[in-house]
KOLVEXDO-396334 format. One record per residue (C-alpha): residue in one letter; x, y, z. Coordinates in pm, 1 decimal. Example, Ala and Ser with C-alpha at 12.3 -4.5 7.8 and 13.67 -1.06 7.14 Angstrom:
 code        u        v        w
    A   1230.0   -450.0    780.0
    S   1367.0   -106.0    714.0
***
This chain:
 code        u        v        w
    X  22551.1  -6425.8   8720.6
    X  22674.0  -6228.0   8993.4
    X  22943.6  -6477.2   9086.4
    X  23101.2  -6433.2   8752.1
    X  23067.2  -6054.4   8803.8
    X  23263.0  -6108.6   9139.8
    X  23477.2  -6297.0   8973.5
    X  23561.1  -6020.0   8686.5
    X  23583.3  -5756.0   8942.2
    X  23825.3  -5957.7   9176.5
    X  24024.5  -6038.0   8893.9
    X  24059.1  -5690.0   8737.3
    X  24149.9  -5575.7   9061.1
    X  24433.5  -5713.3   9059.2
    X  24507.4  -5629.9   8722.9
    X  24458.9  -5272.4   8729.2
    X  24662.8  -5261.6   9077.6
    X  24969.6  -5411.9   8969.6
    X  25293.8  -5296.7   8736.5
    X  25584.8  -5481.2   8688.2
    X  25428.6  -5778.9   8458.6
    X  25261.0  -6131.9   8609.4
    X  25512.7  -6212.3   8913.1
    X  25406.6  -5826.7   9042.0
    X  25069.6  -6002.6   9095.4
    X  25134.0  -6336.6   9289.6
    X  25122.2  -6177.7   9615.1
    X  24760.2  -5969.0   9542.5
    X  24650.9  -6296.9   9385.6
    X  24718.7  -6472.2   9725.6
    X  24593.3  -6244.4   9929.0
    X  24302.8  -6177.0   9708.9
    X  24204.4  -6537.1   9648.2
    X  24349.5  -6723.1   9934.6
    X  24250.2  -6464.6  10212.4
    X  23975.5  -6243.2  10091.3
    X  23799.5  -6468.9   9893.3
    X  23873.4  -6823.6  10010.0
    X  23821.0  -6977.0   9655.1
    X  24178.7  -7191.7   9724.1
    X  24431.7  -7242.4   9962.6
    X  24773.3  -7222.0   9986.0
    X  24893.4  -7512.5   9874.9
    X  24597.3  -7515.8   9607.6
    X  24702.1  -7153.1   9501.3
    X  25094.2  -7299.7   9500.1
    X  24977.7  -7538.3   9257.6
    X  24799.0  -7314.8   9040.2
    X  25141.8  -7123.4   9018.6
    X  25336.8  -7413.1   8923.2
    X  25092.3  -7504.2   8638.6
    X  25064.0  -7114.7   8505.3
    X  25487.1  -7145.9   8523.9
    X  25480.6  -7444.1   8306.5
    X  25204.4  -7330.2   8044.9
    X  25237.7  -7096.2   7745.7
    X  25132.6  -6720.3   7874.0
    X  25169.0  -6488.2   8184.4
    X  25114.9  -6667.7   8496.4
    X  24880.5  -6439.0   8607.7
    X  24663.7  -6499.2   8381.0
    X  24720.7  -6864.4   8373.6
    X  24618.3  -6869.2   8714.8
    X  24315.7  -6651.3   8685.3
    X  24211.7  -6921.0   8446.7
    X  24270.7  -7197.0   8692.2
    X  24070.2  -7051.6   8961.4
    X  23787.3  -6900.3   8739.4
    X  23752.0  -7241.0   8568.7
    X  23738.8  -7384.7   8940.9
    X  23455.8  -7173.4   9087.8
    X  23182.6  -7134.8   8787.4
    X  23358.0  -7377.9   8543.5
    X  23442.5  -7253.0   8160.1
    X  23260.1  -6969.0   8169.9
    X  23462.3  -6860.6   8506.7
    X  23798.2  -6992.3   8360.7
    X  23698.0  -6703.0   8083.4
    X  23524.6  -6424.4   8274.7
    X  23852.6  -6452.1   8561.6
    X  24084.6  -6393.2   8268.2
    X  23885.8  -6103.9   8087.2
    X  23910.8  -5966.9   8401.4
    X  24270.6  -5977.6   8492.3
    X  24384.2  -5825.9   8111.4
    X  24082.9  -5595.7   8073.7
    X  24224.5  -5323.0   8253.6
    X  24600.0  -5336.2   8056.0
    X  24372.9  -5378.8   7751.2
    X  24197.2  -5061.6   7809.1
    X  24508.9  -4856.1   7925.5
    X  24690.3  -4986.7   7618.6
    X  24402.0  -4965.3   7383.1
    X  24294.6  -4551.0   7459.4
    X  24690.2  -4491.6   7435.6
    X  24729.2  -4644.7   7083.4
    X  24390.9  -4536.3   6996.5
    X  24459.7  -4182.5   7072.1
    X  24803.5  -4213.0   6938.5
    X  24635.3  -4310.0   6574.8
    X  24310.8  -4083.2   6557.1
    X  24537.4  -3835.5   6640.9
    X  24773.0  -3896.0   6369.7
    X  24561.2  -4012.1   6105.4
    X  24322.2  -3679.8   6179.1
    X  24634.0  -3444.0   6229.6
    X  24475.3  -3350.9   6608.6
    X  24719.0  -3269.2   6871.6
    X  24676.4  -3494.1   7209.4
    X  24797.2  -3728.3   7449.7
    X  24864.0  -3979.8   7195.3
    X  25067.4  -3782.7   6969.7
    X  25257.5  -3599.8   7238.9
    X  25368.9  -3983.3   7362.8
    X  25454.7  -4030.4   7048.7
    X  25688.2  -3721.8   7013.6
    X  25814.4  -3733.6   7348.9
    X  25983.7  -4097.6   7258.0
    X  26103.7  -4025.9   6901.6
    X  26274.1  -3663.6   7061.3
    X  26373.0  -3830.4   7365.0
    X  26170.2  -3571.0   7590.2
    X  26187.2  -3768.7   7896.4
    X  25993.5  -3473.2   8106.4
    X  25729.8  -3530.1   7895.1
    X  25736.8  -3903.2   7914.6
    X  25757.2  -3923.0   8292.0
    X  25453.3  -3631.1   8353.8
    X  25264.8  -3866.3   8081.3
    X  25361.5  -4215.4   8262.8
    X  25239.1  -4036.8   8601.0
    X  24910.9  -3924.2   8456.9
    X  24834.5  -4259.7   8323.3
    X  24950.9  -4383.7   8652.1
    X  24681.6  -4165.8   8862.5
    X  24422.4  -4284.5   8578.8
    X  24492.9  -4634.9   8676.8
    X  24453.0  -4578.8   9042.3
    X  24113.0  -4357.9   8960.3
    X  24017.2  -4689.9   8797.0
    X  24077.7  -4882.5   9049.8
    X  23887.6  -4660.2   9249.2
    X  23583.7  -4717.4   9046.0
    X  23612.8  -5136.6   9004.7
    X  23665.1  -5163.7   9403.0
    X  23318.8  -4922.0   9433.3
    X  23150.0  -5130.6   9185.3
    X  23312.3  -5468.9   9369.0
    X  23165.4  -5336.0   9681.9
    X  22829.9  -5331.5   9542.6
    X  22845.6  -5636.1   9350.5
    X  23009.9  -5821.5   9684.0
    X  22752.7  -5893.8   9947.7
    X  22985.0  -5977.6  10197.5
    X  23160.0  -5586.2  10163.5
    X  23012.7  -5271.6  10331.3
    X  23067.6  -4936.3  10239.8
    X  22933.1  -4809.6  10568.6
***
């Protein structure tokens, strides 16, 4: 059981750390797997990228599936991807959530002032909003790599 929750963590790691879509996270997927973790190699990892190119979906995910399935099987293959969308999920998921409780109950917020801000093209207003979702993804982060410390024997917050 802990594996898989290494496995989740190392995975949303590099999910919450990285903008810019699936190729943004080749790099911390290589260093993350290949160097920190040792669950492939190169040439393994090289493969896995190959495959994700060729299969339906993000290659990051693809390949989060690959190496999840590798170390603890199907229920790896499935906890590795959970963890590489969970944190987009989340971000995505309490920005349309807000956006609809807050129209639906007529409350001001974050959601609706997104909203706004794009229909009156307020771009002020969109960047201060992209920024503070930015520094909420980094707090995240934050929080999975204390967590990952804990849950990783082989890490020491000393």
């Amino acid at each position: 059981m802990k594996e898989l929750l290494v496995l989740f963590l190392t995975f949303a790691k590099v999910g919450v750390m990285t903008f810019g879509g699936g190729y943004a996270m080749l790099p911390i997927l290589q260093r993350e797997v290949v160097e920190n973790k040792g669950w492939a190699t190169d040439e393994e990892l090289t493969d896995y990228f190959a495959i994700g190119q060729c299969t339906p979906g993000v290659i990051a995910v693809n390949t989060a599936t690959f190496i999840g399935q590798k170390q603890r099987g199907i229920a790896g293959g499935i906890v590795a991807t959970l963890g590489v969308v969970f944190p987009s999920l989340v971000i995505i998921s309490a920005l349309a959530g807000a956006a609809v409780v807050e129209r639906l109950f007529n409350i001001p917020g974050m959601g609706s002032l997104m909203v706004d801000s794009i229909e009156k093209r307020d771009y002020q207003v969109i960047q201060a909003i992209t920024l503070l979702i930015a520094m909420l993804n980094v707090f995240i982060n934050l929080i999975i790599d204390l967590i990952y410390g804990l849950a990783d024997p082989r890490i020491r917050l000393d």
